[in-house]
C-alpha positions as CSV (number, residue, x, y, z in Angstrom):
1,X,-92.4,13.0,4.7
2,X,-92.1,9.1,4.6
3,X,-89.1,8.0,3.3
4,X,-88.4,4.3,1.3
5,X,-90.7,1.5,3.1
6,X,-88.4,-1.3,4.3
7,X,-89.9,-4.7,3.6
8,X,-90.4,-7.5,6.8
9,X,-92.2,-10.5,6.3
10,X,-95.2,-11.6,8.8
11,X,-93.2,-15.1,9.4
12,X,-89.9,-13.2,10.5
13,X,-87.7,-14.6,7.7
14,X,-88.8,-13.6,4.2
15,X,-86.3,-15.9,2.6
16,X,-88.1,-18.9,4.3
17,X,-91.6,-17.9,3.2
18,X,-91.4,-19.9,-0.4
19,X,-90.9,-23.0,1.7
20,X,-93.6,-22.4,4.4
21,X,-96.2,-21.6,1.5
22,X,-95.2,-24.9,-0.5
23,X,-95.3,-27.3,2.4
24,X,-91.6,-27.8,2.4
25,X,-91.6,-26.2,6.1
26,X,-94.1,-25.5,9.0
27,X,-94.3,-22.4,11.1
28,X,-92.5,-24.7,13.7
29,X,-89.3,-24.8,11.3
30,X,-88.9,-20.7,11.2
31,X,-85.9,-20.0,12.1
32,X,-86.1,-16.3,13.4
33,X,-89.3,-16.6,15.2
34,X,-87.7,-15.1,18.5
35,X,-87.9,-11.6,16.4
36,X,-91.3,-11.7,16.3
37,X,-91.5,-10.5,20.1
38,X,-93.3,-13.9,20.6
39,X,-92.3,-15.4,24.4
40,X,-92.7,-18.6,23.0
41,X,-92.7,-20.2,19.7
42,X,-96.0,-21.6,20.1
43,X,-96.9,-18.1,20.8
44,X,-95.6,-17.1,17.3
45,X,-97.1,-20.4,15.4
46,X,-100.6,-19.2,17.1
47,X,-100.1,-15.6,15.6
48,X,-97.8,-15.6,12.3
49,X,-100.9,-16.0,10.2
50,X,-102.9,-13.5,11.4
51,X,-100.1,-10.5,11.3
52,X,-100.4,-9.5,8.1
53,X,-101.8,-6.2,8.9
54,X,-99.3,-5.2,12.1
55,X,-96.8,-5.8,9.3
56,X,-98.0,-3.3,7.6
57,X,-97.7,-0.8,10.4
58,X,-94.6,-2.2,11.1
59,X,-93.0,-1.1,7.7
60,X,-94.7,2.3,7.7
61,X,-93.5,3.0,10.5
62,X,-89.9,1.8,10.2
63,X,-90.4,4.4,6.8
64,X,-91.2,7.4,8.8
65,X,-88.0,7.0,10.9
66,X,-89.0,4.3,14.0
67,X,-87.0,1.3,14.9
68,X,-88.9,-0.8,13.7
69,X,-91.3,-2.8,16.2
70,X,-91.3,-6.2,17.0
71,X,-94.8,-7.7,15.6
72,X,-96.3,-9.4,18.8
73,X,-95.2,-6.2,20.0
74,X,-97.5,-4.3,18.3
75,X,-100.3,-7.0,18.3
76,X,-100.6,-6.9,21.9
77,X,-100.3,-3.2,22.8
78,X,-103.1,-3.2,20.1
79,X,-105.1,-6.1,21.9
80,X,-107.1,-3.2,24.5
81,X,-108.5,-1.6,21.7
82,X,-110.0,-4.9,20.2
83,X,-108.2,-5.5,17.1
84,X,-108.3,-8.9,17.8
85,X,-110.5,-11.4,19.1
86,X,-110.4,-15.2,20.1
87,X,-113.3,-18.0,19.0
88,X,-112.7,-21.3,20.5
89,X,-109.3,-21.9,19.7
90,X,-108.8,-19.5,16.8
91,X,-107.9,-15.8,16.8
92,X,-110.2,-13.1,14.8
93,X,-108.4,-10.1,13.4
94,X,-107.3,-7.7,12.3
95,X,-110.6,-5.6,12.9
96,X,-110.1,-2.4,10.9
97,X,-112.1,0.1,13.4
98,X,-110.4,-0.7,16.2
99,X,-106.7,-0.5,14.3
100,X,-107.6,2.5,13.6
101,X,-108.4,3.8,17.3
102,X,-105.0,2.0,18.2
103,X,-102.5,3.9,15.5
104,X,-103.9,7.1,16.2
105,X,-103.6,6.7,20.1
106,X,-100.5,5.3,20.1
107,X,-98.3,6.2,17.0
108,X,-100.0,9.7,16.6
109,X,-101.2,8.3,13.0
110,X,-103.7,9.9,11.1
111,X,-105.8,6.9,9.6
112,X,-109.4,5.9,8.5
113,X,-111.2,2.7,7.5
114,X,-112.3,3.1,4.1
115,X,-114.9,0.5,2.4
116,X,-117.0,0.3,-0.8
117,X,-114.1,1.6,-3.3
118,X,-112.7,0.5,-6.6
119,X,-109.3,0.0,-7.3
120,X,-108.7,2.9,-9.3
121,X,-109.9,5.3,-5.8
122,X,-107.0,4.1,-4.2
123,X,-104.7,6.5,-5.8
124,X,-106.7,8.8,-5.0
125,X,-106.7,8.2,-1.7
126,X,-102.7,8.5,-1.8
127,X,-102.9,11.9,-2.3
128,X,-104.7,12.6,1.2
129,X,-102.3,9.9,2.9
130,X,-99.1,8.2,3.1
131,X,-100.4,4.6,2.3
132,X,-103.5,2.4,2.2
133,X,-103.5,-1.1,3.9
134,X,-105.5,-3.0,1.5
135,X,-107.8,-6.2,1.6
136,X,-106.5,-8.5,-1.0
137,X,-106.6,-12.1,-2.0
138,X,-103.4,-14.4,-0.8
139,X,-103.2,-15.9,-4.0
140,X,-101.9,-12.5,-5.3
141,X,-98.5,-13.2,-5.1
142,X,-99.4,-15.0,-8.3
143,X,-101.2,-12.4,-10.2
144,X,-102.0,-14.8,-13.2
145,X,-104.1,-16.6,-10.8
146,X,-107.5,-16.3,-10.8
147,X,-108.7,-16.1,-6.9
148,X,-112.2,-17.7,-5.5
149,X,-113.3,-14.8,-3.6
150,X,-111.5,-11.4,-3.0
151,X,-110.1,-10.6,0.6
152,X,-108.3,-12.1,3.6
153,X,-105.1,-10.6,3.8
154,X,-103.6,-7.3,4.0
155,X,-100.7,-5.6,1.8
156,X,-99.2,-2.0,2.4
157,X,-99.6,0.0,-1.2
158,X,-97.0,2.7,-1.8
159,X,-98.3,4.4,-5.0
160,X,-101.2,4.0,-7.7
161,X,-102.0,5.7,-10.3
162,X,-104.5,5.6,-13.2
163,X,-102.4,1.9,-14.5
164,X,-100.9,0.5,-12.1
165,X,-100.2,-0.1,-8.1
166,X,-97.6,-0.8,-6.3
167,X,-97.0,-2.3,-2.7
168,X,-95.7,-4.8,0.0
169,X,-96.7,-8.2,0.2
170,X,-96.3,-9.6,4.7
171,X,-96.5,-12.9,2.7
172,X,-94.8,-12.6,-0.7
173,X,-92.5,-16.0,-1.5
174,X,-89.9,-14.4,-3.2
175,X,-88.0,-11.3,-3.6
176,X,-90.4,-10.2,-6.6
177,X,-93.8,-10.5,-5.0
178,X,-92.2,-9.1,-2.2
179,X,-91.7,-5.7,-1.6
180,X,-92.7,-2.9,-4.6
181,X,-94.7,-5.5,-6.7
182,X,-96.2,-3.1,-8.9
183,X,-99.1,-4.7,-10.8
184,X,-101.7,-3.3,-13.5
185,X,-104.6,-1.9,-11.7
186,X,-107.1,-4.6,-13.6
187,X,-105.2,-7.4,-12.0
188,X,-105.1,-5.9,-8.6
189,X,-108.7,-5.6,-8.8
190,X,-108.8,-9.3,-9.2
191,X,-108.1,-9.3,-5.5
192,X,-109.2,-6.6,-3.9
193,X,-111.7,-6.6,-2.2
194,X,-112.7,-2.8,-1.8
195,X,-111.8,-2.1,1.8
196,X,-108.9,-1.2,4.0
197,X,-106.9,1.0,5.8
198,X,-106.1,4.7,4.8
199,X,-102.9,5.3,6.9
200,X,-100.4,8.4,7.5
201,X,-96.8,9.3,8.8
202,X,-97.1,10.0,12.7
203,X,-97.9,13.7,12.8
204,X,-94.4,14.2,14.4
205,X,-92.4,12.4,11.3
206,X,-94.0,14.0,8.0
């Protein structure tokens, strides 16, 4: 079984994430960006923001046992399998299907997209698997906010029950909406936007 889920940030150095989010600091001012696995640091400014999800995997993993992977390291063994794409300039991802096809090639994960659900089926879901990758407002590392749509980033929830879910926030500012925020289930409905990731412990780990 998956033990306690270590926390890593998508931008390398959690305790610089407050800054980055406030304007006090660009992605060009991160200090530990070499530990992203990026080449370059203009590698890592092109993909910090769009990592959310292989940070995710990267703390599931690192909770079933695995060193745990540098990001771009896992981004681009993922790339064959098309769970990113590039318009123009910009990069498209992460595209859940194709995640999916990658984790269960290459980390012997068991794992389905899952769409259409309410926030109270997540827990659920937790009893068939280890986590659930979820599609969530940014804003919701400030859960009295009140978002403008639902969506655009991922967290990695833990445990849910009938009142309340906890997780780990790739891009929480501060220790507390960081790693085991646990919020009421009404608030993290707020932001959810009813799809994700259903993800478990490699085969060989649980």
């Amino acid at each position: 079984m998956p033990g306690s889920v270590p926390y890593f940030s998508q931008w390398e150095s959690p305790t610089e994430a407050a800054a980055l989010l406030d304007g006090r600091q660009s992605l060009a001012g991160i200090t530990h960006w070499a530990a992203s696995g990026a080449r370059t640091q203009a590698e890592f400014i092109e993909w910090a923001n769009h990592l959310c999800g292989m940070c995710c995997l990267k703390m599931a993993l690192a909770a079933s046992g695995y060193p745990p992977p540098p990001l771009l390291h896992l981004a681009r063994a993922s790339l064959p399998y098309g769970t990113y794409v590039r318009e123009g300039n910009s990069l498209r991802g992460l595209i859940y299907a194709p995640f999916v096809a990658y984790v269960k090639e290459a980390w012997a994960m068991d794992a389905a997209v899952t769409t259409g659900i309410t926030a109270g089926e997540i827990a659920p879901l937790l009893t068939r698997y280890s986590w659930f990758i979820a599609s969530v407002h940014p804003s919701i590392r400030q859960p009295a906010c009140c978002p403008p749509h639902t969506g655009g980033h991922l967290v990695l929830v833990s445990a849910a029950d009938d009142r309340h879910i906890t997780f780990h926030n790739p891009s929480g500012d501060r220790p507390e909406t960081q790693s085991y925020v646990t919020l009421p289930l009404a608030t993290f409905a707020r932001f959810f936007a009813g799809r994700g990731i259903a993800l478990s412990a490699p085969a060989s780990n649980t």
